[in-house]
Every structure is written in structure tokens, then in C-alpha cells.
mmCIF file of the protein (N, C-alpha, C, O) and its ligand, coordinates in Angstrom:
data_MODEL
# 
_entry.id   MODEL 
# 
loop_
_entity.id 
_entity.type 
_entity.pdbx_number_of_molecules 
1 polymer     1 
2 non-polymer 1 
# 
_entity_poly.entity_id                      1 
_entity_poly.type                           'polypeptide(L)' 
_entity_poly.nstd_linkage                   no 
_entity_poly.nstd_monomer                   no 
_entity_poly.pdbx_seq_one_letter_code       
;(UNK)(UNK)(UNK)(UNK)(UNK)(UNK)(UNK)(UNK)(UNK)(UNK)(UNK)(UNK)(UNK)(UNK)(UNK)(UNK)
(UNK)(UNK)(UNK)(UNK)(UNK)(UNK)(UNK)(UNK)(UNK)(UNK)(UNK)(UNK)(UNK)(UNK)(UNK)(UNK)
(UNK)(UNK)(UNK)(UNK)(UNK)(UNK)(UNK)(UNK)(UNK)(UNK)(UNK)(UNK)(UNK)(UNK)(UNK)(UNK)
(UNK)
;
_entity_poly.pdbx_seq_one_letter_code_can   XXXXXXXXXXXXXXXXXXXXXXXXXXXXXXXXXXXXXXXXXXXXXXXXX 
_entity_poly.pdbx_strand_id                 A 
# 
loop_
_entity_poly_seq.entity_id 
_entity_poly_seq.num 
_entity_poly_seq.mon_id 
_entity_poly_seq.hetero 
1 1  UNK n 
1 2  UNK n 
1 3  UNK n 
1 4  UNK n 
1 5  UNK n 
1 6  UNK n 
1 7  UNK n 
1 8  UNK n 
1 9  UNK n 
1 10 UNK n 
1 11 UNK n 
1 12 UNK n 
1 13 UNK n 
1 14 UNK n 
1 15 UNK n 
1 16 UNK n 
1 17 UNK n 
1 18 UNK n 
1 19 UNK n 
1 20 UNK n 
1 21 UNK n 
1 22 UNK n 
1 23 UNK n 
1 24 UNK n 
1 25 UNK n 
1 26 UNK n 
1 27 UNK n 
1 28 UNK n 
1 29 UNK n 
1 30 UNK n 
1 31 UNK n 
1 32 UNK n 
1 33 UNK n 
1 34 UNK n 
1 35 UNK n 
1 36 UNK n 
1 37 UNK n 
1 38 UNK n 
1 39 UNK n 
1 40 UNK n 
1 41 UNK n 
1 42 UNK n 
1 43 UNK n 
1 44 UNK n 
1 45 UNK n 
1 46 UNK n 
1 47 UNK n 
1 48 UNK n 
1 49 UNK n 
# 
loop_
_struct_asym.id 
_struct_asym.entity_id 
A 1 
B 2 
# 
loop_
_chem_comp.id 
_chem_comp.type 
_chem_comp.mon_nstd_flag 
UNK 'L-peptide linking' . 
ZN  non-polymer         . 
# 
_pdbx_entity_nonpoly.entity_id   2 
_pdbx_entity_nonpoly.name        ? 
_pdbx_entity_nonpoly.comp_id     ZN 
# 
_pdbx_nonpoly_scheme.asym_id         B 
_pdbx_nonpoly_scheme.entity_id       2 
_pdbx_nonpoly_scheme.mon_id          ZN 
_pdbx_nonpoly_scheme.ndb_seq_num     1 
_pdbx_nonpoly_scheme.pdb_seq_num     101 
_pdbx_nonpoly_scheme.auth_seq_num    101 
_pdbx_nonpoly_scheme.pdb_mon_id      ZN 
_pdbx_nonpoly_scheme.auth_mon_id     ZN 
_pdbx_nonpoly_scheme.pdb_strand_id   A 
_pdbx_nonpoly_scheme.pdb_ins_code    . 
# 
loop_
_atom_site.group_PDB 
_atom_site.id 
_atom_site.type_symbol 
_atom_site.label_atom_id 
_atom_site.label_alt_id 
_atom_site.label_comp_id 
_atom_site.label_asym_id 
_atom_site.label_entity_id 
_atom_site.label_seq_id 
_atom_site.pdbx_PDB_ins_code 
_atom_site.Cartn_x 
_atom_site.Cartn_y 
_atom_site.Cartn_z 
_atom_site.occupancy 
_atom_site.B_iso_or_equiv 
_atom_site.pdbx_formal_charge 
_atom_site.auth_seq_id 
_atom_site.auth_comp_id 
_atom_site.auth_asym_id 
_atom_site.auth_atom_id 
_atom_site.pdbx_PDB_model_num 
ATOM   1   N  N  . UNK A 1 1  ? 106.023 118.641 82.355  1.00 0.00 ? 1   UNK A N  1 
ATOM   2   C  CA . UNK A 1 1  ? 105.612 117.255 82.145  1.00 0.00 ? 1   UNK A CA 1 
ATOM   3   C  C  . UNK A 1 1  ? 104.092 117.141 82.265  1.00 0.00 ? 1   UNK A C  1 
ATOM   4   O  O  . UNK A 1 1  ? 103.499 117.926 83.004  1.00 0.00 ? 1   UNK A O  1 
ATOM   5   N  N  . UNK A 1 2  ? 103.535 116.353 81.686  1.00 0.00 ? 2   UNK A N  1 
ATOM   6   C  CA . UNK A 1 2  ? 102.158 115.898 81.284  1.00 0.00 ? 2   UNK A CA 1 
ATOM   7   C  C  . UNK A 1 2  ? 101.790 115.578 82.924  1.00 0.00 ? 2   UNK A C  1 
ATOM   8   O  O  . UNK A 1 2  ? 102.590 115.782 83.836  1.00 0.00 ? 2   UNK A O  1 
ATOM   9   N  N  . UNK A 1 3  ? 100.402 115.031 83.106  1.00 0.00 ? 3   UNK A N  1 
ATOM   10  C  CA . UNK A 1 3  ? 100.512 114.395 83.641  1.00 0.00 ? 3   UNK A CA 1 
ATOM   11  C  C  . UNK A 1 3  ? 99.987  112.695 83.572  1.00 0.00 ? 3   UNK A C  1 
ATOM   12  O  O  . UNK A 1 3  ? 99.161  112.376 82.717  1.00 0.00 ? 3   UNK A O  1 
ATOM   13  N  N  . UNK A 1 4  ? 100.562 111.627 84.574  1.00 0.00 ? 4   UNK A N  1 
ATOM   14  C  CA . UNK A 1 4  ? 100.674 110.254 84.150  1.00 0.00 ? 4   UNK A CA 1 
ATOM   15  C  C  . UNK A 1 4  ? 99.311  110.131 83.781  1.00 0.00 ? 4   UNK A C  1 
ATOM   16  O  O  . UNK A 1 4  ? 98.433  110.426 84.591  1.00 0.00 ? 4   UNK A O  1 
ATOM   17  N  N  . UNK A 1 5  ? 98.982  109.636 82.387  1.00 0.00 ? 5   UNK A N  1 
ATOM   18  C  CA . UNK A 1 5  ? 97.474  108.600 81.905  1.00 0.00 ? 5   UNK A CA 1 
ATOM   19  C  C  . UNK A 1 5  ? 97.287  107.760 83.106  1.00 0.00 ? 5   UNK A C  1 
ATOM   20  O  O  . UNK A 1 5  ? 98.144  107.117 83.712  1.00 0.00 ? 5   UNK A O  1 
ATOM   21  N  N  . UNK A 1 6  ? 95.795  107.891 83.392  1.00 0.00 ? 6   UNK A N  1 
ATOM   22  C  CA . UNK A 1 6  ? 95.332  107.326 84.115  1.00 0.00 ? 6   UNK A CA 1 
ATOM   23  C  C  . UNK A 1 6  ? 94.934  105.948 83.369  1.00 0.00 ? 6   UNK A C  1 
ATOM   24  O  O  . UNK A 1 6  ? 94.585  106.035 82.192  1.00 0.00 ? 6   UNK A O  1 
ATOM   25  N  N  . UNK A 1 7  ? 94.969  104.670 83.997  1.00 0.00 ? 7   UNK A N  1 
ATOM   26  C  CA . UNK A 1 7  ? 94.253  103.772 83.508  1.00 0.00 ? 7   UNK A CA 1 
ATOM   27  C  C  . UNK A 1 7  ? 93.660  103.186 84.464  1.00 0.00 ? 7   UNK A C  1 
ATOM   28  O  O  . UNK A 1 7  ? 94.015  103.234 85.641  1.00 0.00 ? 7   UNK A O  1 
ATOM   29  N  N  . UNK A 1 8  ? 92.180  102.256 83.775  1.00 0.00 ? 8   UNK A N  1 
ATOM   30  C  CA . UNK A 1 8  ? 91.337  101.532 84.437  1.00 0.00 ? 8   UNK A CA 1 
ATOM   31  C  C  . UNK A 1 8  ? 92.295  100.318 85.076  1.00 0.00 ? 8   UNK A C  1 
ATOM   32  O  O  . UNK A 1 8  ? 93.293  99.815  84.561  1.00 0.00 ? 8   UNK A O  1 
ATOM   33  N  N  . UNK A 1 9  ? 91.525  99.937  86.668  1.00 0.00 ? 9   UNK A N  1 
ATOM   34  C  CA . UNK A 1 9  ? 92.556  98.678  87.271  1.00 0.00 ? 9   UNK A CA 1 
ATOM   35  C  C  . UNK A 1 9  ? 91.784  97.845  86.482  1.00 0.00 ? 9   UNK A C  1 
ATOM   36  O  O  . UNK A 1 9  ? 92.586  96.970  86.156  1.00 0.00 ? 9   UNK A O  1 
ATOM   37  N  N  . UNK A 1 10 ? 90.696  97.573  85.963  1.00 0.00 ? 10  UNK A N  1 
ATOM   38  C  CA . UNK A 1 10 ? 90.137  96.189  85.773  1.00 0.00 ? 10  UNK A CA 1 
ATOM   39  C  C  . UNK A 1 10 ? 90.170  95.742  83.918  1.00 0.00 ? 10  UNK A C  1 
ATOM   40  O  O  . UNK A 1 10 ? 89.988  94.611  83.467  1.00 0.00 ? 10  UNK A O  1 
ATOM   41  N  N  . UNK A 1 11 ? 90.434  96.914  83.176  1.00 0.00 ? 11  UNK A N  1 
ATOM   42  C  CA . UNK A 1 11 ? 90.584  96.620  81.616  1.00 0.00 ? 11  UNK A CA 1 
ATOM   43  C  C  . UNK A 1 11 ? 92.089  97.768  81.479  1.00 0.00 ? 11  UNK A C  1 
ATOM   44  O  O  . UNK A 1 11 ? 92.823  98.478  82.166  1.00 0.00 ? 11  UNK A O  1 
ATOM   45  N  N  . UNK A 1 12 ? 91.917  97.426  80.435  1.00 0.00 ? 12  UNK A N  1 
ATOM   46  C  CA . UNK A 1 12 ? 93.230  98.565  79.857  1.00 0.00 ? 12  UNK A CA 1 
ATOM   47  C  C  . UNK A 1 12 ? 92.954  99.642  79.423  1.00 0.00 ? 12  UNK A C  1 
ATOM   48  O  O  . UNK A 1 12 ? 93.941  100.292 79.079  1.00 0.00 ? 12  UNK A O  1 
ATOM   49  N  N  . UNK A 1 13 ? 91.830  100.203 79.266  1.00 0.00 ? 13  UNK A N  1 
ATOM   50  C  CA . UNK A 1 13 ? 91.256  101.450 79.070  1.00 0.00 ? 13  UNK A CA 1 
ATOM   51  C  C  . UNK A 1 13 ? 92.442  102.206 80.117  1.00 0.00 ? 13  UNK A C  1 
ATOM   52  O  O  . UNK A 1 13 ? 93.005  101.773 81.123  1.00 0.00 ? 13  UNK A O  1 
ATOM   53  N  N  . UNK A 1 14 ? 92.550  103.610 79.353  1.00 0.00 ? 14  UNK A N  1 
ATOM   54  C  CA . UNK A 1 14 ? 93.248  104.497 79.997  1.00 0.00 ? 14  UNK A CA 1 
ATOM   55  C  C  . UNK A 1 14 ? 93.183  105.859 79.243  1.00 0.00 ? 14  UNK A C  1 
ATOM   56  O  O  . UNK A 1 14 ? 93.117  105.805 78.015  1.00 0.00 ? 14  UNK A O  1 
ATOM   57  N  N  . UNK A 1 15 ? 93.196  107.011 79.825  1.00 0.00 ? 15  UNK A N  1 
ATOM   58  C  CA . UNK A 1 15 ? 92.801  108.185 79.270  1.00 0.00 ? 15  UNK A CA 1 
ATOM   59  C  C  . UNK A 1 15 ? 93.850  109.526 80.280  1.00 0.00 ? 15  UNK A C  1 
ATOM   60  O  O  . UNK A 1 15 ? 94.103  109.497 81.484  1.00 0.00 ? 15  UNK A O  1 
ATOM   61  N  N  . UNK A 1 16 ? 94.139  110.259 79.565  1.00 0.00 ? 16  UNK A N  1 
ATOM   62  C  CA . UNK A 1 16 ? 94.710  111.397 80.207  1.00 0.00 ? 16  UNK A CA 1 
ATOM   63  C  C  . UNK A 1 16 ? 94.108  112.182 81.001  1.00 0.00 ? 16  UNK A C  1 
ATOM   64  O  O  . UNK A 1 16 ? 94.692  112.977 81.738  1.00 0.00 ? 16  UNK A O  1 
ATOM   65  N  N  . UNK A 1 17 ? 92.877  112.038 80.931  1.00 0.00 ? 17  UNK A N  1 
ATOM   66  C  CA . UNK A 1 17 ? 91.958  112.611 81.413  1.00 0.00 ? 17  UNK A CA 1 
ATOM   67  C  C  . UNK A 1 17 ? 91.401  111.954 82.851  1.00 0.00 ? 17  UNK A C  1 
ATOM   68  O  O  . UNK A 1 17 ? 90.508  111.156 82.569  1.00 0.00 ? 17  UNK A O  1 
ATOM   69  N  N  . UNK A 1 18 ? 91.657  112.029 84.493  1.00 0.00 ? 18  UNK A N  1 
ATOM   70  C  CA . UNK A 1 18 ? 91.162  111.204 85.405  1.00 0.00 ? 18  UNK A CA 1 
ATOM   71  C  C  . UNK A 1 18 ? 89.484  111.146 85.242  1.00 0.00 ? 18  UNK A C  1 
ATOM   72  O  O  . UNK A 1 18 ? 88.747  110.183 85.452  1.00 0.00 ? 18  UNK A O  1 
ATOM   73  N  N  . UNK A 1 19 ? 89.170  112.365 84.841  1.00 0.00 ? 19  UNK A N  1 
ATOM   74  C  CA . UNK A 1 19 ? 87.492  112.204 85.158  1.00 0.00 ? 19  UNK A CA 1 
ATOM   75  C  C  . UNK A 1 19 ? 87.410  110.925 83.867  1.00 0.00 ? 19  UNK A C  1 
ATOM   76  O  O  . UNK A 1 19 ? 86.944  109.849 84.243  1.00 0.00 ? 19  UNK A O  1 
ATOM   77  N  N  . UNK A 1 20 ? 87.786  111.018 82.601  1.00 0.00 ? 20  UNK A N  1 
ATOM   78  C  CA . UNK A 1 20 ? 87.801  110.030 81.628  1.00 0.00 ? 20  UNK A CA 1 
ATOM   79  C  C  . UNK A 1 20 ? 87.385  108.447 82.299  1.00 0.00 ? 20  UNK A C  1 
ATOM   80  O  O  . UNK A 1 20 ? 86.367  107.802 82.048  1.00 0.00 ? 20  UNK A O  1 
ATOM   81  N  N  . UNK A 1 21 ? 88.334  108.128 83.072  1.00 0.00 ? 21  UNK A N  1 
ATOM   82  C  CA . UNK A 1 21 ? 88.503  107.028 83.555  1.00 0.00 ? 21  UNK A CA 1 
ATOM   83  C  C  . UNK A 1 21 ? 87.333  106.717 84.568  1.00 0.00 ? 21  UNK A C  1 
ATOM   84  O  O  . UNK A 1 21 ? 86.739  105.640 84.575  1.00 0.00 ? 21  UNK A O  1 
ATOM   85  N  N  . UNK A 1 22 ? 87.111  107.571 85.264  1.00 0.00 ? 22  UNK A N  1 
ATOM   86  C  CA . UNK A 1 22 ? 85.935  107.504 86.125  1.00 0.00 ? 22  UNK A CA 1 
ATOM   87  C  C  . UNK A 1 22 ? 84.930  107.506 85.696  1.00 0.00 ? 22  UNK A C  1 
ATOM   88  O  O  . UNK A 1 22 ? 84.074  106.868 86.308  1.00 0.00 ? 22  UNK A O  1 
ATOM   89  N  N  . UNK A 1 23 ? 84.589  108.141 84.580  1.00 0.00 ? 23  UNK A N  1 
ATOM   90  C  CA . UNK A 1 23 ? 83.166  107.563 83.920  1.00 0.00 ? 23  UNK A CA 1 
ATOM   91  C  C  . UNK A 1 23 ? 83.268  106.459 82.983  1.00 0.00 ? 23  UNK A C  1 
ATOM   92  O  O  . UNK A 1 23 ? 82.292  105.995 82.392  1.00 0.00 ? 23  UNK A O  1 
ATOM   93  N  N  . UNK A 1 24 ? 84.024  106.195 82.901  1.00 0.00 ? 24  UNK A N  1 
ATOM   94  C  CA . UNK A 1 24 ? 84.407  104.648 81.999  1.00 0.00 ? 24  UNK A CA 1 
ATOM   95  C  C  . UNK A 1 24 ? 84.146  103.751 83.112  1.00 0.00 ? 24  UNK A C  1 
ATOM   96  O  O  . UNK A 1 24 ? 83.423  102.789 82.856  1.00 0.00 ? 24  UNK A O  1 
ATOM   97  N  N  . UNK A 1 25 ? 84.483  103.843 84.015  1.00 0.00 ? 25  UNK A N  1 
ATOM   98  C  CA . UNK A 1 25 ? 84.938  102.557 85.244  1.00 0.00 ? 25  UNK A CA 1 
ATOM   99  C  C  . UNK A 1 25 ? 83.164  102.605 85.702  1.00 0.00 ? 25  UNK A C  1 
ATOM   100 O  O  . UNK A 1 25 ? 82.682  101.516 86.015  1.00 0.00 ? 25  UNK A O  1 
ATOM   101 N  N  . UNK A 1 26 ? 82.200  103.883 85.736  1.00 0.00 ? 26  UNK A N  1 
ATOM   102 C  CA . UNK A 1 26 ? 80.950  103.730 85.692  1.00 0.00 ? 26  UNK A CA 1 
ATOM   103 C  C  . UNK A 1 26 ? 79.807  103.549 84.897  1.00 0.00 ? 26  UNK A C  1 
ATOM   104 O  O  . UNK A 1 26 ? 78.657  103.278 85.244  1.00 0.00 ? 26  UNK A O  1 
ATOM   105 N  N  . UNK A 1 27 ? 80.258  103.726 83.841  1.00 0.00 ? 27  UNK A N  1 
ATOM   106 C  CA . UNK A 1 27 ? 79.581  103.166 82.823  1.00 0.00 ? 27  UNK A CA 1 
ATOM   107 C  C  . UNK A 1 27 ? 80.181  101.812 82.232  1.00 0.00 ? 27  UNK A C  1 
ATOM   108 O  O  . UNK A 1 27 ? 79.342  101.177 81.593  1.00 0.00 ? 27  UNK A O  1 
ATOM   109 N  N  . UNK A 1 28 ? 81.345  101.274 82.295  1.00 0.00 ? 28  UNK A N  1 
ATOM   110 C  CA . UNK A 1 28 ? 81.821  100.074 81.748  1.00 0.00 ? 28  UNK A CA 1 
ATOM   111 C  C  . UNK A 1 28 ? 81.534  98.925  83.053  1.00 0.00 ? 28  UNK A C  1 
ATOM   112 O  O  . UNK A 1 28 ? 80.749  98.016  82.781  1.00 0.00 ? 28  UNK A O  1 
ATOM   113 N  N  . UNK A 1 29 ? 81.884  98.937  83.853  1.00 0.00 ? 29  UNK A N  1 
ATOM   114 C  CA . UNK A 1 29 ? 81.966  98.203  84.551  1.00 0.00 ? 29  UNK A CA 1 
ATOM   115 C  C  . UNK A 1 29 ? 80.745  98.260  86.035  1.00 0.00 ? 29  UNK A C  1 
ATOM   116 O  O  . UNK A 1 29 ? 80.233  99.237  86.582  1.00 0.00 ? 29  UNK A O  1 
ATOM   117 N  N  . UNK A 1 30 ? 80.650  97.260  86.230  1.00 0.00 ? 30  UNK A N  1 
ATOM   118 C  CA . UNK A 1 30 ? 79.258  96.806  87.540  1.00 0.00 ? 30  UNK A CA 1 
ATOM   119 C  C  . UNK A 1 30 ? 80.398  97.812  88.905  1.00 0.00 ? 30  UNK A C  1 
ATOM   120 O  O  . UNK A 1 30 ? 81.602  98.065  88.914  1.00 0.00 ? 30  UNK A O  1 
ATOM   121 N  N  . UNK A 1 31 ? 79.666  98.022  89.541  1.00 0.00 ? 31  UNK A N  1 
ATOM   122 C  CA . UNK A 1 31 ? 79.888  98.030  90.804  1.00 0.00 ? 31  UNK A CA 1 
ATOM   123 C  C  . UNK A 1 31 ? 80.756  97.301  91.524  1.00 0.00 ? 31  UNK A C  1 
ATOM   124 O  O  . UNK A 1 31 ? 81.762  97.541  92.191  1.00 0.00 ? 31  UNK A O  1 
ATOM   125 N  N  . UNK A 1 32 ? 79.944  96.073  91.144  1.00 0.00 ? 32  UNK A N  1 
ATOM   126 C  CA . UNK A 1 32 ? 80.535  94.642  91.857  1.00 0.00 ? 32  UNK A CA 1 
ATOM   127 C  C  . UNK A 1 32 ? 82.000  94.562  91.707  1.00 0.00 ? 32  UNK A C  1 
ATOM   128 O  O  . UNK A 1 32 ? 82.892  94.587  92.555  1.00 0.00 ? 32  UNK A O  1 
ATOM   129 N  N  . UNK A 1 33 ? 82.043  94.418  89.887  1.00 0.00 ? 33  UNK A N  1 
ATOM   130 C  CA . UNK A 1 33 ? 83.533  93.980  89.070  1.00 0.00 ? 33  UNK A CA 1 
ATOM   131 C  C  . UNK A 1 33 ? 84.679  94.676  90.046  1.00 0.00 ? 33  UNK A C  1 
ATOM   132 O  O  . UNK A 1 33 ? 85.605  94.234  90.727  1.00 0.00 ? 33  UNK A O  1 
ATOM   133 N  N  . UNK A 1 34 ? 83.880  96.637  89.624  1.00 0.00 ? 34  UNK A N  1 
ATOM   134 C  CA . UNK A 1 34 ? 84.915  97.390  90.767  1.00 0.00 ? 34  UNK A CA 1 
ATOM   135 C  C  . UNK A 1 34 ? 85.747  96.928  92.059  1.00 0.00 ? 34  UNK A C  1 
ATOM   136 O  O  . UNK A 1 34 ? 86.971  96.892  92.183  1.00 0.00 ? 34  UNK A O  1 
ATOM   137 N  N  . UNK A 1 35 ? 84.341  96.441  93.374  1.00 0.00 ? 35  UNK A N  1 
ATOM   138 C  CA . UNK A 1 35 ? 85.226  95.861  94.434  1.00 0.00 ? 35  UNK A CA 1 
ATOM   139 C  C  . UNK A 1 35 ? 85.451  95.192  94.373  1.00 0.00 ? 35  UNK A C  1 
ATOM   140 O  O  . UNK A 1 35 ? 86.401  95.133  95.153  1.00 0.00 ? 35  UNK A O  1 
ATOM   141 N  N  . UNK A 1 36 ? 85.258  93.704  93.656  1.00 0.00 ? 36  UNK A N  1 
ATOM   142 C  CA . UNK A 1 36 ? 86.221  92.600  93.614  1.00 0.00 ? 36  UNK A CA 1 
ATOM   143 C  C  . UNK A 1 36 ? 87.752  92.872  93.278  1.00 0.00 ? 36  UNK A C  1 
ATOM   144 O  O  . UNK A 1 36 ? 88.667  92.138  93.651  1.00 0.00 ? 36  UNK A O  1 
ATOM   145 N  N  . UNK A 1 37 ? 87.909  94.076  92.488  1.00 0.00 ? 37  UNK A N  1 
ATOM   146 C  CA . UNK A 1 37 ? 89.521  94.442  92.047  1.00 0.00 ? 37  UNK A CA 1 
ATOM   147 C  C  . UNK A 1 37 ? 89.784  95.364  93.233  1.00 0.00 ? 37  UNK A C  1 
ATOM   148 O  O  . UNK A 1 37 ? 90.666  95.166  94.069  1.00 0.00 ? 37  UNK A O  1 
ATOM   149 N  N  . UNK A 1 38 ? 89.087  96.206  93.226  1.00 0.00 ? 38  UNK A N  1 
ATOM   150 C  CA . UNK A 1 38 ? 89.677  96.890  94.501  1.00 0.00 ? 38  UNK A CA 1 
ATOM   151 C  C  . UNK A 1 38 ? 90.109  95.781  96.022  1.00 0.00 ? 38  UNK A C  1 
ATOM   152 O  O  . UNK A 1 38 ? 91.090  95.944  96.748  1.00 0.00 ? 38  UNK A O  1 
ATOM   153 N  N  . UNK A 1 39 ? 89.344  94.998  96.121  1.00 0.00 ? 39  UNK A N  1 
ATOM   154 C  CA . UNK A 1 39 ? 89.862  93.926  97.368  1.00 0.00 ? 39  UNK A CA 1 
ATOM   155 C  C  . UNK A 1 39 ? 90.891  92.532  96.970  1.00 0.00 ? 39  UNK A C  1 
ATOM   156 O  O  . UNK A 1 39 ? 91.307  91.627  97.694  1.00 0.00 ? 39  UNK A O  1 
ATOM   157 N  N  . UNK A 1 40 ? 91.055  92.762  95.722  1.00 0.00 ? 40  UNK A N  1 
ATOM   158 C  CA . UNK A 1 40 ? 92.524  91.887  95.039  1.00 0.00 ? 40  UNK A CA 1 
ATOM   159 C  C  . UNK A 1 40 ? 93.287  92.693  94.907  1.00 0.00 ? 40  UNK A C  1 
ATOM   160 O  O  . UNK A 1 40 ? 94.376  92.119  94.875  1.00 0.00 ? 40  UNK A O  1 
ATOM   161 N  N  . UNK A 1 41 ? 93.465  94.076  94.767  1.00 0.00 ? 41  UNK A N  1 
ATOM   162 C  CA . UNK A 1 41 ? 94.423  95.091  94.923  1.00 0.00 ? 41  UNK A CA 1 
ATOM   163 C  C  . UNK A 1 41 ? 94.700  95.395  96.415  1.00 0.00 ? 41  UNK A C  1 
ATOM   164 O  O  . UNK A 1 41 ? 95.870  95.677  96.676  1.00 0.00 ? 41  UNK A O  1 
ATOM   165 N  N  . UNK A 1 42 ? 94.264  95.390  96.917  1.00 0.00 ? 42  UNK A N  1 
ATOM   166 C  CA . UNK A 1 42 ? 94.147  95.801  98.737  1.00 0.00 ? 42  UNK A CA 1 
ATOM   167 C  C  . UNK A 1 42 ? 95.565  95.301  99.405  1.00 0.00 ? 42  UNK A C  1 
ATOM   168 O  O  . UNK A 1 42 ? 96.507  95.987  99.802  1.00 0.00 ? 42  UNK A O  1 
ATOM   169 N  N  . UNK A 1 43 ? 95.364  93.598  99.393  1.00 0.00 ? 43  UNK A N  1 
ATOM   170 C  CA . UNK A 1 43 ? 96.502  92.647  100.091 1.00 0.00 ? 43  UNK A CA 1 
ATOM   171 C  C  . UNK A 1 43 ? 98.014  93.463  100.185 1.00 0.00 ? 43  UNK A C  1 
ATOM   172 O  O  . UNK A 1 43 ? 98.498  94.401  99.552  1.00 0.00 ? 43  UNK A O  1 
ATOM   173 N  N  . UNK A 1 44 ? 98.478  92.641  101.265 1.00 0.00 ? 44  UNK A N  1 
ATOM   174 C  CA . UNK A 1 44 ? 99.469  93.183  101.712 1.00 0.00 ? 44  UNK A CA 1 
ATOM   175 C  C  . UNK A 1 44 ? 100.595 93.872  100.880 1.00 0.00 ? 44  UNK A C  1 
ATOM   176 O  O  . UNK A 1 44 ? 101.298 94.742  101.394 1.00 0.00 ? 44  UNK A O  1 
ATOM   177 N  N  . UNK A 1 45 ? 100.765 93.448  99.519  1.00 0.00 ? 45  UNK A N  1 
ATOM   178 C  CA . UNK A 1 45 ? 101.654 93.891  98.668  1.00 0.00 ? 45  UNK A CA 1 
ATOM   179 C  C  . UNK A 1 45 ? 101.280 95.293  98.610  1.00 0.00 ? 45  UNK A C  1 
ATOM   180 O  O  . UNK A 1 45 ? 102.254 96.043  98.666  1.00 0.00 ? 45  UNK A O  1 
ATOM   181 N  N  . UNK A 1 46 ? 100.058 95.909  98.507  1.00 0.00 ? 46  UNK A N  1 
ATOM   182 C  CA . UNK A 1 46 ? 99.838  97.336  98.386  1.00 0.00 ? 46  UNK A CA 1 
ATOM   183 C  C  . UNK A 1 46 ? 100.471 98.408  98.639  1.00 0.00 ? 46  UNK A C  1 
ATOM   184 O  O  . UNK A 1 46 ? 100.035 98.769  99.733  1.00 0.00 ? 46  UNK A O  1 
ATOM   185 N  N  . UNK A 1 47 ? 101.323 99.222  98.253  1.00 0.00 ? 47  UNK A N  1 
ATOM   186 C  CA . UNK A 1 47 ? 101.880 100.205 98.908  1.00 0.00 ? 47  UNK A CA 1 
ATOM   187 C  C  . UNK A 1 47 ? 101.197 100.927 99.953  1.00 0.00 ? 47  UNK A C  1 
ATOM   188 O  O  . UNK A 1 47 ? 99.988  101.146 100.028 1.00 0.00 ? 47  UNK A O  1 
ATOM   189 N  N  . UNK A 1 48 ? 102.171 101.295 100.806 1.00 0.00 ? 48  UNK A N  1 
ATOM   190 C  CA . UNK A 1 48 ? 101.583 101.860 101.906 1.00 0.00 ? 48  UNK A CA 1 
ATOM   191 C  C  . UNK A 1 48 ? 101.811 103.505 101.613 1.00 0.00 ? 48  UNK A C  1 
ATOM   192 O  O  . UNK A 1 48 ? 102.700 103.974 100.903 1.00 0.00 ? 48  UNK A O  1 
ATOM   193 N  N  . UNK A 1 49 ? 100.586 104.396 102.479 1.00 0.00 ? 49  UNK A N  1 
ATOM   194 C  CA . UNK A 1 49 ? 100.812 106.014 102.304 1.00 0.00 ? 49  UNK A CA 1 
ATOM   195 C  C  . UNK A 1 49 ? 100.923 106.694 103.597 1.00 0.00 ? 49  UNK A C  1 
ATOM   196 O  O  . UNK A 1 49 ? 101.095 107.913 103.641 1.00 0.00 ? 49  UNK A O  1 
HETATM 197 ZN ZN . ZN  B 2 .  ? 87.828  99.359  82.369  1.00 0.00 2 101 ZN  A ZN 1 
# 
């Protein structure tokens, strides 16, 4: 099996590739945009590890 396409949390960009996504998420998007989704993703619903 492949492994799962990664996609961006904040657009729908998504690539098979993780590094893909990580330079998309740094070149597409601010800093900022980033933690504002990362701290709306956070809340309690989050799975736990
Ligand atoms: Zn994106």
C-alpha cells in the first residue's frame, strides 16, 4: 500500500509527497494562517496519542 496523501489543514492542496506539503504550507501560507489552524485544530475534539 501507498502511503496516505498528505494534505494541507488550511487549503486542499495535498500531495503524496509529505515534504510536498511542507513546502507548500511555507511558501503558500503566512506563519500566522498556520497557527490560527493549528489552535482551531488543537480543542478538545483532537485525538489523543
Ligand atoms: Zn494550503
Amino acid at each position: 500500500m501507498a502511503n496516505d496523501p498528505q494534505t494541507c489543514p488550511i487549503c486542499e492542496f495535498s500531495s503524496d509527497a509529505e515534504t510536498d506539503v511542507y513546502t507548500h504550507l511555507l511558501t503558500s501560507h503566512r506563519k500566522r494562517a498556520i497557527t490560527e489552524t493549528l489552535l482551531e485544530v488543537r480543542p478538545a475534539h483532537a485525538p489523543q496519542r
